[in-house]
Kinemage of the C-alpha trace (Angstrom):
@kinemage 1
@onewidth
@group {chain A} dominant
@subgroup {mainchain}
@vectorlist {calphas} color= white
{ca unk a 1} P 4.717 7.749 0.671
{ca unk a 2} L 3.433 4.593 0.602
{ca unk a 3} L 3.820 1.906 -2.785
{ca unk a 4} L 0.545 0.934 -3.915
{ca unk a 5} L 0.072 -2.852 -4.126
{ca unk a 6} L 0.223 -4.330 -7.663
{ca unk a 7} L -3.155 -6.554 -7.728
{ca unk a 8} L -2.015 -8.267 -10.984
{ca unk a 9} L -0.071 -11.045 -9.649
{ca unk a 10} L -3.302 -11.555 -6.868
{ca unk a 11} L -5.866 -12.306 -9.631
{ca unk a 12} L -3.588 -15.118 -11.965
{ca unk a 13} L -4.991 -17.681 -9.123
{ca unk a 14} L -8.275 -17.126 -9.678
{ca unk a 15} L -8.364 -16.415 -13.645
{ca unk a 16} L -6.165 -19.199 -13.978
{ca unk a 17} L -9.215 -21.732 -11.741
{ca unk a 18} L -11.918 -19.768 -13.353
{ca unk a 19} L -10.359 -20.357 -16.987
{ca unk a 20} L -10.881 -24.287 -15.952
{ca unk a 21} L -14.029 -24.337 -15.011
{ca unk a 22} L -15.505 -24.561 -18.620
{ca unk a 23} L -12.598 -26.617 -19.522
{ca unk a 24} L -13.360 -29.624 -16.873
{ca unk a 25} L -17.520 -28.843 -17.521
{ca unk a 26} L -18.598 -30.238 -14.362
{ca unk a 27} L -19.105 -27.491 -10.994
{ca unk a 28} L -18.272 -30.551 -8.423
{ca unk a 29} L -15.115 -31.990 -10.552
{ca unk a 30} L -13.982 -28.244 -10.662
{ca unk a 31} L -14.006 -27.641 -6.688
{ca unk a 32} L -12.486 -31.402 -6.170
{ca unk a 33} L -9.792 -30.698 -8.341
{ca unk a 34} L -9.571 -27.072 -7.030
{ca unk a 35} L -9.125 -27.952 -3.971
{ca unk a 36} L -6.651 -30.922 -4.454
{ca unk a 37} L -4.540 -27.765 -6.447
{ca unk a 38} L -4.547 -25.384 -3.414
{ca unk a 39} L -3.193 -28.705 -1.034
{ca unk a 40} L -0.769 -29.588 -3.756
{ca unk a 41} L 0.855 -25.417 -4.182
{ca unk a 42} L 0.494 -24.969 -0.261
{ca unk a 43} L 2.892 -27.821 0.591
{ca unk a 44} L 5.197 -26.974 -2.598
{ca unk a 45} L 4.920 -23.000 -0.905
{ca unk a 46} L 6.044 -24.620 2.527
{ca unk a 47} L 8.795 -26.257 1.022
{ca unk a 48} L 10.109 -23.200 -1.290
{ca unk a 49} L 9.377 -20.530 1.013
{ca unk a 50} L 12.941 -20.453 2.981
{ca unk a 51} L 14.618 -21.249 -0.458
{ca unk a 52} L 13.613 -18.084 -1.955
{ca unk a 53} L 14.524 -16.052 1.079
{ca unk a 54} L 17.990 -17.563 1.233
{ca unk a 55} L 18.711 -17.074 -2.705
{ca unk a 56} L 16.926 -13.339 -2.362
{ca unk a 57} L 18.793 -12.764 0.904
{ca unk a 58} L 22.670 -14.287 0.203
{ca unk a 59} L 22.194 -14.919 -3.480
{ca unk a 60} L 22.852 -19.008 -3.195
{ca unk a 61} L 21.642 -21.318 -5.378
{ca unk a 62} L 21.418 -24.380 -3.081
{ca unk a 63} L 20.447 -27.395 -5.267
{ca unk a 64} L 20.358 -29.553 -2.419
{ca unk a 65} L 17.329 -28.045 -0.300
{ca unk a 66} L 15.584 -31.274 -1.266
{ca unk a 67} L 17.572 -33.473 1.358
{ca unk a 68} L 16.153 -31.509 4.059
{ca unk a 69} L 12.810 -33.013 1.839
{ca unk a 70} L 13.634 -36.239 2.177
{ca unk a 71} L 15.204 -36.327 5.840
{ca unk a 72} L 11.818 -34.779 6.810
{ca unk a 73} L 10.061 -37.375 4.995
{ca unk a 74} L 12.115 -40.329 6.295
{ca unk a 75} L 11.885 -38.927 9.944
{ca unk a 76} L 8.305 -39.082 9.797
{ca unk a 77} L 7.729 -42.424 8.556
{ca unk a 78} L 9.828 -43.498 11.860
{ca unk a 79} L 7.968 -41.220 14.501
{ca unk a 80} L 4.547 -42.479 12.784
{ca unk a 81} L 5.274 -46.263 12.686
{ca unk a 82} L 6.350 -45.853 16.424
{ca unk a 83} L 3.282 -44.233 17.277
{ca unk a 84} L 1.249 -47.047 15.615
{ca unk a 85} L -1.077 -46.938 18.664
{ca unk a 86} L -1.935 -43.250 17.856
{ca unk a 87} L -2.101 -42.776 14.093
{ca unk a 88} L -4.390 -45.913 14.011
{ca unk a 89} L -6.829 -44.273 17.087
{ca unk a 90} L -10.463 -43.272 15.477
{ca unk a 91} L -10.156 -40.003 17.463
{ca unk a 92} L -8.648 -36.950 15.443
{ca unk a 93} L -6.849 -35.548 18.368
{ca unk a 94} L -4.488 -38.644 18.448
{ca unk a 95} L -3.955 -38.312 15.020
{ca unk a 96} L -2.852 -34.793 15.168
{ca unk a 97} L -0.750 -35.038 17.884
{ca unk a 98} L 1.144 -37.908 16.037
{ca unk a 99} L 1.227 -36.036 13.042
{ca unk a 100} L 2.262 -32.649 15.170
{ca unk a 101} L 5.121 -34.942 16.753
{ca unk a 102} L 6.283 -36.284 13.401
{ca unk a 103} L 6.374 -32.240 11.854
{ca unk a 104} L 7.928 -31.558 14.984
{ca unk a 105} L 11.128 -33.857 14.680
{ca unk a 106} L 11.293 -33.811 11.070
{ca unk a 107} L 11.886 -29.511 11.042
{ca unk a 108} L 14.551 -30.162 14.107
{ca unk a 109} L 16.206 -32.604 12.464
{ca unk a 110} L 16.413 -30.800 9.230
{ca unk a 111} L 17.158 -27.872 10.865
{ca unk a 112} L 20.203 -28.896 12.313
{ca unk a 113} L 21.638 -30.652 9.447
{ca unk a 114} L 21.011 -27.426 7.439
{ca unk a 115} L 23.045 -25.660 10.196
{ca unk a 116} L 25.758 -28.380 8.903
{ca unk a 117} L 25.013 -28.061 5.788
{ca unk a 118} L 25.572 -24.034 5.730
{ca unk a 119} L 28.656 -24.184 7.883
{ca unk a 120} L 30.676 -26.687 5.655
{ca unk a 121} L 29.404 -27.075 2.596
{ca unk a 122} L 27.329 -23.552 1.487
{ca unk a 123} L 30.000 -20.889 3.113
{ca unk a 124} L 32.707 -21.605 1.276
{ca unk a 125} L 31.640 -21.277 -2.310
{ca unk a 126} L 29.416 -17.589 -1.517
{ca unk a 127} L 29.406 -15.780 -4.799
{ca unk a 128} L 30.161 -18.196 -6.463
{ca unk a 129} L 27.205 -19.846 -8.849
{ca unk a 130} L 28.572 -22.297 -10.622
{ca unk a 131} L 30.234 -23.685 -7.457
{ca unk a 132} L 27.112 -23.720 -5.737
{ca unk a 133} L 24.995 -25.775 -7.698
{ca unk a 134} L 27.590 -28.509 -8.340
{ca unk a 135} L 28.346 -28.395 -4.479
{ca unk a 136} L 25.326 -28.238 -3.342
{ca unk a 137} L 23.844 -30.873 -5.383
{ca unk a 138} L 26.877 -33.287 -4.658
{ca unk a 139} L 25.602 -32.732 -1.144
{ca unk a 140} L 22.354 -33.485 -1.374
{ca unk a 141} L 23.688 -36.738 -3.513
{ca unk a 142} L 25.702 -37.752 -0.389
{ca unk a 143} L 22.537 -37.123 1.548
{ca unk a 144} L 20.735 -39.643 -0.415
{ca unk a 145} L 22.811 -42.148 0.126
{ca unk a 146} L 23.273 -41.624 4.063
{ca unk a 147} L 19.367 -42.103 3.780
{ca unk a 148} L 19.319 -45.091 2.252
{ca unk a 149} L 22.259 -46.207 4.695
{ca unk a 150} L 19.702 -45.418 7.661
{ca unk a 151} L 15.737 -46.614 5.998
{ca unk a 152} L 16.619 -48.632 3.025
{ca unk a 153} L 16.800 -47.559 -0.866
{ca unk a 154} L 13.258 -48.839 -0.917
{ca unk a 155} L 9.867 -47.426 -0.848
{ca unk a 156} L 7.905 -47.121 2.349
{ca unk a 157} L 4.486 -46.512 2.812
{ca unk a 158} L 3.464 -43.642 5.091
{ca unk a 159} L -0.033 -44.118 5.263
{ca unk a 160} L -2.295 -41.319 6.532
{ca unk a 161} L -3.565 -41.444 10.192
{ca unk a 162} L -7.632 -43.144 10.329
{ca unk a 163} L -9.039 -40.042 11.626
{ca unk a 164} L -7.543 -38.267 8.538
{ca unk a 165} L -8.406 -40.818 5.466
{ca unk a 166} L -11.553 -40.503 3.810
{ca unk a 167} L -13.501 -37.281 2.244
{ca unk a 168} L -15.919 -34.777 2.976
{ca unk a 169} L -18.809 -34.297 0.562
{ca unk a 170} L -20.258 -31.015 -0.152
{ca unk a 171} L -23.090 -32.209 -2.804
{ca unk a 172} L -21.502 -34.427 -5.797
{ca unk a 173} L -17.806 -32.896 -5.184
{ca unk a 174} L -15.213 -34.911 -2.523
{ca unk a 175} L -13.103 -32.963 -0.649
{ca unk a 176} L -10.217 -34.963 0.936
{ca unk a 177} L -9.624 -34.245 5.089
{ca unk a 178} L -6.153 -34.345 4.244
{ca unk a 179} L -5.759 -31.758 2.014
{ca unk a 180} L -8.644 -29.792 3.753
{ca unk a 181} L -5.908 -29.684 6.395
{ca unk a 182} L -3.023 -29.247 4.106
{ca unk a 183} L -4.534 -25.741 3.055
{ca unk a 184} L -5.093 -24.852 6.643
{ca unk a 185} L -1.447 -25.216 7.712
{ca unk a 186} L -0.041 -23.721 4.620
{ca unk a 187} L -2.213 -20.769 5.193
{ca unk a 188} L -1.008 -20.879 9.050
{ca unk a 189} L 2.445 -20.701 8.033
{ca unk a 190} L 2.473 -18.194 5.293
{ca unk a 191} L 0.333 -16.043 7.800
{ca unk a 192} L 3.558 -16.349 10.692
{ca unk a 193} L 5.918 -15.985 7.759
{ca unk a 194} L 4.244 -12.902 6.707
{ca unk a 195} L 3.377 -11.596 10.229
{ca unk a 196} L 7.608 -11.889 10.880
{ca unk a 197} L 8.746 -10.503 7.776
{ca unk a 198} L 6.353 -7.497 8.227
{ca unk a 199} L 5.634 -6.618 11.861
{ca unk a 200} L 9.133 -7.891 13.417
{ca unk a 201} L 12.732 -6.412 13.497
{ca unk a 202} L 14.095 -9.732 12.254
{ca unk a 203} L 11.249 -9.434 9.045
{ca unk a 204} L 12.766 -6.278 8.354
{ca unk a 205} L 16.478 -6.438 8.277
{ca unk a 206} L 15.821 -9.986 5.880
{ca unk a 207} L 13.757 -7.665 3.750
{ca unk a 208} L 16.177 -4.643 4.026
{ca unk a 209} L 18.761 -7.517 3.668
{ca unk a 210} L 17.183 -9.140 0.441
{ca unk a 211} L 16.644 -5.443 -1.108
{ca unk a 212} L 19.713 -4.230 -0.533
{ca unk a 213} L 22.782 -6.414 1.948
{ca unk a 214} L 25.380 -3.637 1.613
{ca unk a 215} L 23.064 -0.975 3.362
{ca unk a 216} L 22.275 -3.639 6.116
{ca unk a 217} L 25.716 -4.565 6.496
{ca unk a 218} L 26.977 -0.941 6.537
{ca unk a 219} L 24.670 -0.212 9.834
{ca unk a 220} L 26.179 -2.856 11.533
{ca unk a 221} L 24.240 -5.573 11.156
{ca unk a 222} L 25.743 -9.139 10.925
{ca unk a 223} L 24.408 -10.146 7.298
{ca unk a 224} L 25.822 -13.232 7.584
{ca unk a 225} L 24.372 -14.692 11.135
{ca unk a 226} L 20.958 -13.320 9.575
{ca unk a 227} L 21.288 -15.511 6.539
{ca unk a 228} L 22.472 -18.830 8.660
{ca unk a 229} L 19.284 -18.431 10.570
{ca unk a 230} L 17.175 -17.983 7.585
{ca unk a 231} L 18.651 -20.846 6.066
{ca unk a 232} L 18.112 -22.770 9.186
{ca unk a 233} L 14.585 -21.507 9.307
{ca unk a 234} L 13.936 -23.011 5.536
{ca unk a 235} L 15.558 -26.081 6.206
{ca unk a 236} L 13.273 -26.719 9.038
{ca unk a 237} L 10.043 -25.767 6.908
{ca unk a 238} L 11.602 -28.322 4.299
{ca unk a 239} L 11.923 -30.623 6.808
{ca unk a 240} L 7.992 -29.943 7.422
{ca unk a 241} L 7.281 -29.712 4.125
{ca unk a 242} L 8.420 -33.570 3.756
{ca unk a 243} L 6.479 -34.466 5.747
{ca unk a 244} L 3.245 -33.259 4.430
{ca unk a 245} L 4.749 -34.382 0.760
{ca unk a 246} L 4.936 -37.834 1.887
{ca unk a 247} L 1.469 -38.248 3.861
{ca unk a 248} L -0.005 -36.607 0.394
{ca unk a 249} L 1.341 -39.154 -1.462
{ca unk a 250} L 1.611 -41.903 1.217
{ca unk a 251} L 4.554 -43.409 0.481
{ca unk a 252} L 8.265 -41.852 0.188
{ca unk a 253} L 11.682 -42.129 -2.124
{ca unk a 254} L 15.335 -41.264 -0.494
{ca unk a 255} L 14.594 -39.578 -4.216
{ca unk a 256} L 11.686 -37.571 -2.885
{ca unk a 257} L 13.313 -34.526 -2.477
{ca unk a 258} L 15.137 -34.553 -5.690
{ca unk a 259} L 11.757 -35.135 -7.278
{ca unk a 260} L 10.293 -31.845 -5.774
{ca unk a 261} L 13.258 -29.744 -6.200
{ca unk a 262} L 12.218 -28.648 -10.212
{ca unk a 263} L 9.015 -27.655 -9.188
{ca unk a 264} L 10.644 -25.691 -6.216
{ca unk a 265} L 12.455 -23.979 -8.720
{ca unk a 266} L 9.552 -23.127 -10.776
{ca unk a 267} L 7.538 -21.693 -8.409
{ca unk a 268} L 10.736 -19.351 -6.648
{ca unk a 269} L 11.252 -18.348 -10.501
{ca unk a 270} L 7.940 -17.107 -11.151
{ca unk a 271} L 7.437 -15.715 -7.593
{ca unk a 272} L 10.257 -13.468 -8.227
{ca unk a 273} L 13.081 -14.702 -6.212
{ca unk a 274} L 13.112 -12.755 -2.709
{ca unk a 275} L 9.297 -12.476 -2.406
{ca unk a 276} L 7.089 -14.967 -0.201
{ca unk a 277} L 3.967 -13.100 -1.448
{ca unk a 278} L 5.107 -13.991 -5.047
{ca unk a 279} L 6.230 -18.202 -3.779
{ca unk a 280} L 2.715 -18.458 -2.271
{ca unk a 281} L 1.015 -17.839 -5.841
{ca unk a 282} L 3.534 -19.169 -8.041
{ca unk a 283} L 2.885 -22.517 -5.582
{ca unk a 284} L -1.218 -22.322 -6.103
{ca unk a 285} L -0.407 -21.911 -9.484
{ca unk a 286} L 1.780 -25.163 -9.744
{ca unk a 287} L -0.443 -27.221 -7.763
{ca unk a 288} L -4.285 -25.689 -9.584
{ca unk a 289} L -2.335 -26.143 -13.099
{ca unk a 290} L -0.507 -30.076 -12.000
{ca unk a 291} L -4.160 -31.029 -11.188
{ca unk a 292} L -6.059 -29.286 -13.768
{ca unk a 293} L -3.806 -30.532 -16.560
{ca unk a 294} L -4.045 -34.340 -15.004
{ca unk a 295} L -7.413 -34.310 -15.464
{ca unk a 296} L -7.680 -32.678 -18.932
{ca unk a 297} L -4.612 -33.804 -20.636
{ca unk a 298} L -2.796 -36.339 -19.029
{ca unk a 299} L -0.226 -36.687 -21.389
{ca unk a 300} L 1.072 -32.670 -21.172
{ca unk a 301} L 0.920 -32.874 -17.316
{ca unk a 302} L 4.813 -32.971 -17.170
{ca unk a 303} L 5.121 -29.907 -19.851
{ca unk a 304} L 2.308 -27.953 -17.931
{ca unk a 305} L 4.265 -26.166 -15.297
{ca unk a 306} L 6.912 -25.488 -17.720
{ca unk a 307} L 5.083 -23.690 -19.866
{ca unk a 308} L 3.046 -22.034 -17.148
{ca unk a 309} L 6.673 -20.892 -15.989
{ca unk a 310} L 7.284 -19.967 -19.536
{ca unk a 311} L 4.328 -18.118 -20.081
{ca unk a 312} L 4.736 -16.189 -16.754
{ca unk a 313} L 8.504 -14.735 -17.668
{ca unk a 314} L 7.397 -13.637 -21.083
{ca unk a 315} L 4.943 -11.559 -19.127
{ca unk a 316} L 6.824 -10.647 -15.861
{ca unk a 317} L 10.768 -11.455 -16.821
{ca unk a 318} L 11.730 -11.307 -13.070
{ca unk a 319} L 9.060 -13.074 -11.861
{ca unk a 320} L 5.331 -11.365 -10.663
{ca unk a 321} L 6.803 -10.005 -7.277
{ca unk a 322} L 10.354 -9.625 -7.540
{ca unk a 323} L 12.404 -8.521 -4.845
{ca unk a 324} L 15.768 -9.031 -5.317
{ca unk a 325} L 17.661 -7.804 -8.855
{ca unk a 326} L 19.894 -10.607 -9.813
């Protein structure tokens, strides 16, 4: 017998944009601001997907996914500045493919240092919480500091490609290309995220693994070489989430990660930790309510998530999809 669908959860996204509109009293502000939310929550989604799927699959609290942030970040800002040529081309299809090559070594390299990362630093302290955090945050500390050893401790400007700057205008309201195309490839990932977890063997042992790891491991699965793929997997989308952090706000921190990590935290929180379905609207919910707030009362704008976060657990203690009982 199937399990219905709860459709709750589905329709906070579009109460919570709808509840705005009267709020911000212009139609045009409403989509430009709309729109800038959905770019905003699909990069933070990137970036917490594979962090919710290792806490919901090995129960870890890794406080350091935000170096794999950062190194994607930093990564970019040296495949784009050597591709000068490209990213300053008026045709789009240079753009992209300088902006494909940057994703493309920023998730390797991110990847591979969360293998590291895993094998020395994450393994020894399983089940072990309080461990974890302080580890894990030591590490990305270190990590901080190695990038800063290799770019600098100073800001640098990663400018967005010429084919890519600008807006589109659809009457009165400006939609930015950028984040036009920041919605695209969040939906493009959550899609392949979804189609794996769902129509693949692999999907299914994470989510057998996430539900329940004792059953898994009992039919002779190895638990373990399952996680350290999943956590290489979300290191790489942090890696590529990085990336599309620092073109969206054209300049990165070795702090950037660091930065991004509370609202990472938010949005696994009121997903439900375990459950991509409940990252990807937590994340549109962070991003419409960051922008919405902005605009309407700058001075909450810091408090706003919090209290969406807040308001969100009184309602659904274990967040609006939760997968994993913890």
């Amino acid at each position: 017998m199937k399990t219905s669908l709860d459709i709750k959860p589905l329709l906070l996204v579009p109460v919570l944009a709808l509840l705005a509109l009267p709020l911000v009293g212009s139609v045009d502000t409403w989509l430009t601001l709309s729109v800038a939310g959905f770019a905003m929550g699909m990069i933070i989604f990137i970036m917490a997907s594979g962090l919710t799927l290792v806490f919901g699959l090995m129960d870890v609290l890794n406080f350091g996914h935000g170096v794999f942030i950062a190194l994607g970040a930093f990564v970019a800002t040296s495949v784009m500045s050597g591709m000068a040529d490209w990213t300053q081309s008026q045709e789009l299809w240079r753009n992209l493919l300088a902006v494909g090559s940057a994703m493309a070594l920023a998730m390797m390299a991110a990847s591979v240092i969360g293998l590291a990362f895993e094998r020395f630093i994450v393994r020894p302290v399983y089940g072990q919480h309080l461990k974890q955090i302080l580890i894990t945050m030591g590490g990305m500390i270190i990590g901080e500091e190695i990038i800063k050893v290799i770019w600098g401790p100073l800001q640098i400007a990663l400018p967005l490609p010429e084919a890519m700057r600008g807006s589109l205008l659809w009457g009165d309201a400006s939609l930015e290309k950028y984040r036009l195309m920041a919605v695209v490839v969040g939906l493009l990932v959550f899609a392949l995220q979804a189609w794996t977890l769902s129509r693949t063997k692999v999907g299914l042992l994470i989510r057998a693994g996430v539900q329940d790891r004792e059953m898994v491991e009992s039919l002779g699965y190895k638990i373990r070489r399952l996680f350290v793929g999943v956590f290489v997997v979300g290191s790489g989308l942090a890696g590529l989430g990085g990336v599309m952090w620092g073109l969206y706000q054209q300049n990165v921190v070795p702090q950037i990660g660091a930065q991004v990590n509370v609202l990472i935290f938010i949005v696994i929180i009121m997903g439900g930790l375990g459950s991509t379905g409940g990252a990807l609207i937590g994340a549109l919910m962070v991003g419409l309510m960051a922008n919405y707030t902005g605009f309407l009362f700058p001075k909450l704008a810091l408090f706003s998530n919090i209290a969406l976060m807040a308001a969100i657990l009184l309602w659904r203690p274990q967040g609006v999809y939760p997968v994993a009982n913890r």
